[in-house]
C-alpha positions as CSV (number, residue, x, y, z in Angstrom):
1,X,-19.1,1.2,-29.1
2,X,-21.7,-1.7,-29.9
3,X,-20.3,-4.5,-31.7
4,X,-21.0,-4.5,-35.2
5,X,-24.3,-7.0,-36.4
6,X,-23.1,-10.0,-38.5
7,X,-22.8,-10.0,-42.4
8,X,-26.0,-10.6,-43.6
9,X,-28.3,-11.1,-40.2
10,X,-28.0,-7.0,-40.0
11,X,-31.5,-6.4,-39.3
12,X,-33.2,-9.3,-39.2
13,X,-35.2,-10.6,-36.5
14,X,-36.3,-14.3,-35.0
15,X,-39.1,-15.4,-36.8
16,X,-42.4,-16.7,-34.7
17,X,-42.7,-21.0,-35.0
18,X,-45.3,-21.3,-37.5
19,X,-46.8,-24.6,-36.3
20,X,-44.7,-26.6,-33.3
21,X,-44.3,-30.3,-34.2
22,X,-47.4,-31.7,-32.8
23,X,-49.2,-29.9,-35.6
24,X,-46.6,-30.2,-38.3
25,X,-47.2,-34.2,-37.5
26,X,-51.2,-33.4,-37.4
27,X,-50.8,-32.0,-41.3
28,X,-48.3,-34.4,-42.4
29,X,-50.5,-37.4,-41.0
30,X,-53.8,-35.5,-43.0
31,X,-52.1,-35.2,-45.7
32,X,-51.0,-38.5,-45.6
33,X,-54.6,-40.4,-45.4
34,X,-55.8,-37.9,-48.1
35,X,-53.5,-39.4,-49.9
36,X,-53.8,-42.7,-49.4
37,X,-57.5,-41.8,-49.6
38,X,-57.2,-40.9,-53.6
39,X,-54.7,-44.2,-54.3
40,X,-57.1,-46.2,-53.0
41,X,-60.2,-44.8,-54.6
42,X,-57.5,-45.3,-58.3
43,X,-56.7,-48.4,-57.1
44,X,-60.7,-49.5,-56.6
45,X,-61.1,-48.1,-60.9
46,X,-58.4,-50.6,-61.4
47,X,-59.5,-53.4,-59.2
48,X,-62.7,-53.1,-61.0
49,X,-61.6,-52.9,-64.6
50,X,-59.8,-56.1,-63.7
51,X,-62.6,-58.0,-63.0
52,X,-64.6,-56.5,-66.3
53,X,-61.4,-57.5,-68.0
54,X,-62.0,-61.5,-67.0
55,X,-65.2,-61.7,-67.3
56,X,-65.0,-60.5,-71.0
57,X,-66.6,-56.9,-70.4
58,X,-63.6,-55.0,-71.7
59,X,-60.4,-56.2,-74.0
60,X,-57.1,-55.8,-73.5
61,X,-57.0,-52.6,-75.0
62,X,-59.3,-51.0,-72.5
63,X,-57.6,-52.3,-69.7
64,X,-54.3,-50.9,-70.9
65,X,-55.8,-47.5,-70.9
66,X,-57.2,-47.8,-67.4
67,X,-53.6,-48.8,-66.3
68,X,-52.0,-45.8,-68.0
69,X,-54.6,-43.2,-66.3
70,X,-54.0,-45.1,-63.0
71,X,-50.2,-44.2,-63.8
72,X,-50.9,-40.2,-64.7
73,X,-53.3,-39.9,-61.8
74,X,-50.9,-41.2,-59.5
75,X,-48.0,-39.5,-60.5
76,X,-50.1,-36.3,-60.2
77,X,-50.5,-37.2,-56.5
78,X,-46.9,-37.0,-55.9
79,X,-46.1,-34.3,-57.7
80,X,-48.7,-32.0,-58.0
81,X,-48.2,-28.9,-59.8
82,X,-47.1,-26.0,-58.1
83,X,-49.5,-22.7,-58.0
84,X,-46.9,-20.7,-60.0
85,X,-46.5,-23.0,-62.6
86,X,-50.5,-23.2,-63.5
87,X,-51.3,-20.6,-66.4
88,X,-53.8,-18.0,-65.2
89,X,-55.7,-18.4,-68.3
90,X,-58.3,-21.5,-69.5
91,X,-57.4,-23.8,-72.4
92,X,-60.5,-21.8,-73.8
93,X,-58.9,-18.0,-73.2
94,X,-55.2,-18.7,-73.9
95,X,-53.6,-17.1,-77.8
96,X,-52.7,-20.2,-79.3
């Protein structure tokens, strides 16, 4: 008589490595300097509101607003929102 499987792993077989860690490291490095990438293209919006703020270009209103969408933006990089969260339907197509 065979010995009987485990509870729960009845069944269930090894799964193949998806990616071994040279390219897991590869895709976290990418997604890294894409990241970096976007920060420092929000960070070149701010830099240069900055400088239309001193020279009298903008008030302090509008560069208030280009620091909070500097904030949103950036949050949105780290936490993106996931696939299944996202409504199928446009702003446009949706009963409201």
């Amino acid at each position: 008589m065979s010995p009987r499987p485990t509870a729960g792993l009845a069944g269930t077989r090894h799964r193949p490595i998806v990616a071994t860690n040279a390219e897991r490291r590869a895709a976290r490095d990418q997604v890294s300097a894409t990241h970096q990438a976007q920060l420092a293209e929000l960070l070149g919006r701010v830099g240069a509101a900055i400088d239309r703020y001193r020279t009298g270009e903008i008030d302090a209103y509008a560069m208030d607003e280009t620091i909070h969408h500097y904030h949103r933006a950036a949050a949105e990089l780290w936490n993106p929102p996931a696939a299944s969260q996202r409504s199928p339907v446009g702003k446009a197509g949706g009963a409201c």
